[in-house]
FILUMSE-343276 format. One record per residue: residue in three letters; x, y negated, z negated of N, C-alpha, C, O in turn. Coordinates in steps of 0.001 Angstrom, whole numbers, padded with zeros to 6 digits, always signed. Example, Ala and Ser with C-alpha at 12.3 -4.5 7.8 and 13.67 -1.06 7.14 Angstrom:
// residues 2
ala+013190+005690-007800+012300+004500-007800+013200+003300-007800+014236+003319-008465 ser+012850+002250-007080+013670+001060-007140+012900-000030-007870+013409-001138-008039 
This chain:
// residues 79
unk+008265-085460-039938+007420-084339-040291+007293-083390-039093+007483-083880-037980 unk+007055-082352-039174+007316-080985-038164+005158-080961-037834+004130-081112-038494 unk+005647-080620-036168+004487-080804-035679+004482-079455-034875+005406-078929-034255 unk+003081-079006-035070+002796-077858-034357+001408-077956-033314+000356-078596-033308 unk+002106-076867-032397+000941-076585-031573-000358-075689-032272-000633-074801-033080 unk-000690-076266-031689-002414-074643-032136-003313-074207-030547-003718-074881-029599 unk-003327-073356-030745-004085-072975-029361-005457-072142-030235-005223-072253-031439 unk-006218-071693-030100-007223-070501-030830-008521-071087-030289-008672-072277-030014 unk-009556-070015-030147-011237-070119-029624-012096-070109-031036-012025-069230-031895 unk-012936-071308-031077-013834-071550-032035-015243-070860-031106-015692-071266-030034 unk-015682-069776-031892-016705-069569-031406-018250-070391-032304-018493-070389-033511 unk-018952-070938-031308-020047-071822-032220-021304-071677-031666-021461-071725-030446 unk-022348-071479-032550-024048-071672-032022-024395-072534-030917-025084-072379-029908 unk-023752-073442-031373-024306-075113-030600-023105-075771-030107-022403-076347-030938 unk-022784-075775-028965-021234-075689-028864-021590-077567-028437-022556-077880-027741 unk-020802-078392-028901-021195-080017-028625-019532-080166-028827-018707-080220-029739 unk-019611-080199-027128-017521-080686-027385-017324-081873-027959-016559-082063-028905 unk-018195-082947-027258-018073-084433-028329-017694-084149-029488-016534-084282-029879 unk-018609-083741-030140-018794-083601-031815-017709-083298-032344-017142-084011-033172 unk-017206-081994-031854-016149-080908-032104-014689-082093-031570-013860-082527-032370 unk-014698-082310-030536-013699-083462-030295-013400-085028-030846-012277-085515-030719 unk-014357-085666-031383-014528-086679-032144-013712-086342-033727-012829-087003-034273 unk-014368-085098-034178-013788-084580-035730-012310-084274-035557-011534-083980-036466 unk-012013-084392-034180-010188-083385-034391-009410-084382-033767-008201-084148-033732 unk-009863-085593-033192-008807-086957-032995-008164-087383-033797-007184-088058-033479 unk-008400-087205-034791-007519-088323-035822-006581-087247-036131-005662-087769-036763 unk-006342-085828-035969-005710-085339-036526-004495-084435-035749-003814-083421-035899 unk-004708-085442-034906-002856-084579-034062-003294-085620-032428-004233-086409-032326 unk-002311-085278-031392-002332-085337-029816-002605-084290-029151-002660-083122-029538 unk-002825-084854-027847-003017-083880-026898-004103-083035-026602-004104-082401-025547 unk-005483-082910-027809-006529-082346-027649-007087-082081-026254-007264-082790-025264 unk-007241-081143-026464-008263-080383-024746-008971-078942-025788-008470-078020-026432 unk-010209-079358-025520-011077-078361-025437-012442-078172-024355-013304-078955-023955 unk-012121-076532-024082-012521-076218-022841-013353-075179-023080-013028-074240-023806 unk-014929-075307-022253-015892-073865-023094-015425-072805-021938-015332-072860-020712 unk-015179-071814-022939-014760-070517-021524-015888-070097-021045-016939-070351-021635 unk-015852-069305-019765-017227-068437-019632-017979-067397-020684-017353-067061-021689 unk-018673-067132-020568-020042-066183-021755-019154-064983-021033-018668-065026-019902 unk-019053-063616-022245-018629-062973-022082-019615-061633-022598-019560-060423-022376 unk-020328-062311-023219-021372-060967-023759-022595-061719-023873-022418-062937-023898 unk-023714-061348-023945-025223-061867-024075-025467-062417-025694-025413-061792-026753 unk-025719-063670-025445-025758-063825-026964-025916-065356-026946-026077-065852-025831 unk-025894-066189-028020-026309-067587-028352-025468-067919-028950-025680-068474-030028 unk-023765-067641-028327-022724-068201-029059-022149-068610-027877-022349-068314-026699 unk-021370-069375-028459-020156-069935-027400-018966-070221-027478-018703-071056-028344 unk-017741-069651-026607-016645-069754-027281-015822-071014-026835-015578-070983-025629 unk-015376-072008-027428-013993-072695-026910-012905-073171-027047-012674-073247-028253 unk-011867-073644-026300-010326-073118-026666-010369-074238-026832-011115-075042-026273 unk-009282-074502-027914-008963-075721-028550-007000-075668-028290-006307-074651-028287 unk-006592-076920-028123-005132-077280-028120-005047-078116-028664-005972-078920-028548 unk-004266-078354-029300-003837-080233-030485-002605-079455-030991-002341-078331-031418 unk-001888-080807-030683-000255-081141-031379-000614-081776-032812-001054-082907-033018 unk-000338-080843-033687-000841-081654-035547+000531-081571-036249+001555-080910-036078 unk+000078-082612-037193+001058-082141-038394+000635-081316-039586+001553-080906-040296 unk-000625-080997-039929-001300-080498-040714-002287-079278-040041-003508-079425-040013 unk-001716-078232-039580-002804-077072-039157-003872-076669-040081-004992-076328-039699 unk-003546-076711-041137-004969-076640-042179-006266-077473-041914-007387-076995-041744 unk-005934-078780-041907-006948-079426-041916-007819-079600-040811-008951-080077-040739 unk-006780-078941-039661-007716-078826-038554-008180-077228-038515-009409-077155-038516 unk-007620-076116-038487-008565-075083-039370-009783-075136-039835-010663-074330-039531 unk-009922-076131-040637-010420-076713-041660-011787-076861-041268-012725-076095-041491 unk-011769-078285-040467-012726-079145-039916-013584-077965-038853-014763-077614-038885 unk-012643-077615-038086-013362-076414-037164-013929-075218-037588-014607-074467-036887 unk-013571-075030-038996-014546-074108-039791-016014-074489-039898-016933-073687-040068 unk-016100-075491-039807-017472-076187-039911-018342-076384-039096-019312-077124-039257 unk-018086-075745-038142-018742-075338-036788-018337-074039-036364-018584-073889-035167 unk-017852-073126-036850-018242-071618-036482-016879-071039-037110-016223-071321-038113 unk-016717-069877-035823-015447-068884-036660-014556-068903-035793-014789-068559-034635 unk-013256-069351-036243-012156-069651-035808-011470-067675-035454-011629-066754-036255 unk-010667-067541-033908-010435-066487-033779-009126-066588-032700-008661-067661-032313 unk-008750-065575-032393-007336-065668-031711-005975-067228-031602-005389-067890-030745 unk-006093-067110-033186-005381-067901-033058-003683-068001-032991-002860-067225-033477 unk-003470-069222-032220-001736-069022-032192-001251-070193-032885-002013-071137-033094 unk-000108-070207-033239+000721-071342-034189+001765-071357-033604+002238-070262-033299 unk+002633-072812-033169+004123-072320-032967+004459-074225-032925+003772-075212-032662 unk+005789-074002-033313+006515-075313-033787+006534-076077-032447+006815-075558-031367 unk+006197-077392-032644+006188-078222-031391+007724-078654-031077+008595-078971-031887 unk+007791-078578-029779+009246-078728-029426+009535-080333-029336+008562-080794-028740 unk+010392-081336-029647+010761-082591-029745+012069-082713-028514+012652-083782-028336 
């Protein structure tokens, strides 16, 4: 099955990397998520997510459920 990278910033209220990292293990390698610095005044928070998946939807998905998914990139994992 064909595996892709994802890179993209979940911006979220309550930013809990655990939480957010616990929900996206089962669903690819390589996870790193990292909160960037605050860029405007406000009670959001943005952070970058990486995972090697086979299913980009479902991780889409899951991270919909904690805020709004934005600059995102897609590209075929190299073997």
């Amino acid at each position: 099955m064909q595996k892709y990278h994802l890179e993209f910033v979940l911006n979220v209220q309550n930013p809990s990397i655990d939480i957010i990292e616990d929900s996206l293990l089962e669903f690819g390698e390589g996870l790193k998520v990292q909160q960037l610095p605050p860029n405007d005044v406000g009670k959001t928070c943005n952070l970058k997510i990486h995972i090697f998946t086979e299913d980009p939807t479902i991780v889409f998905d899951t991270c919909a459920q904690f805020g709004r998914i934005k600059s995102v990139k897609v590209n075929e994992a190299t073997t």
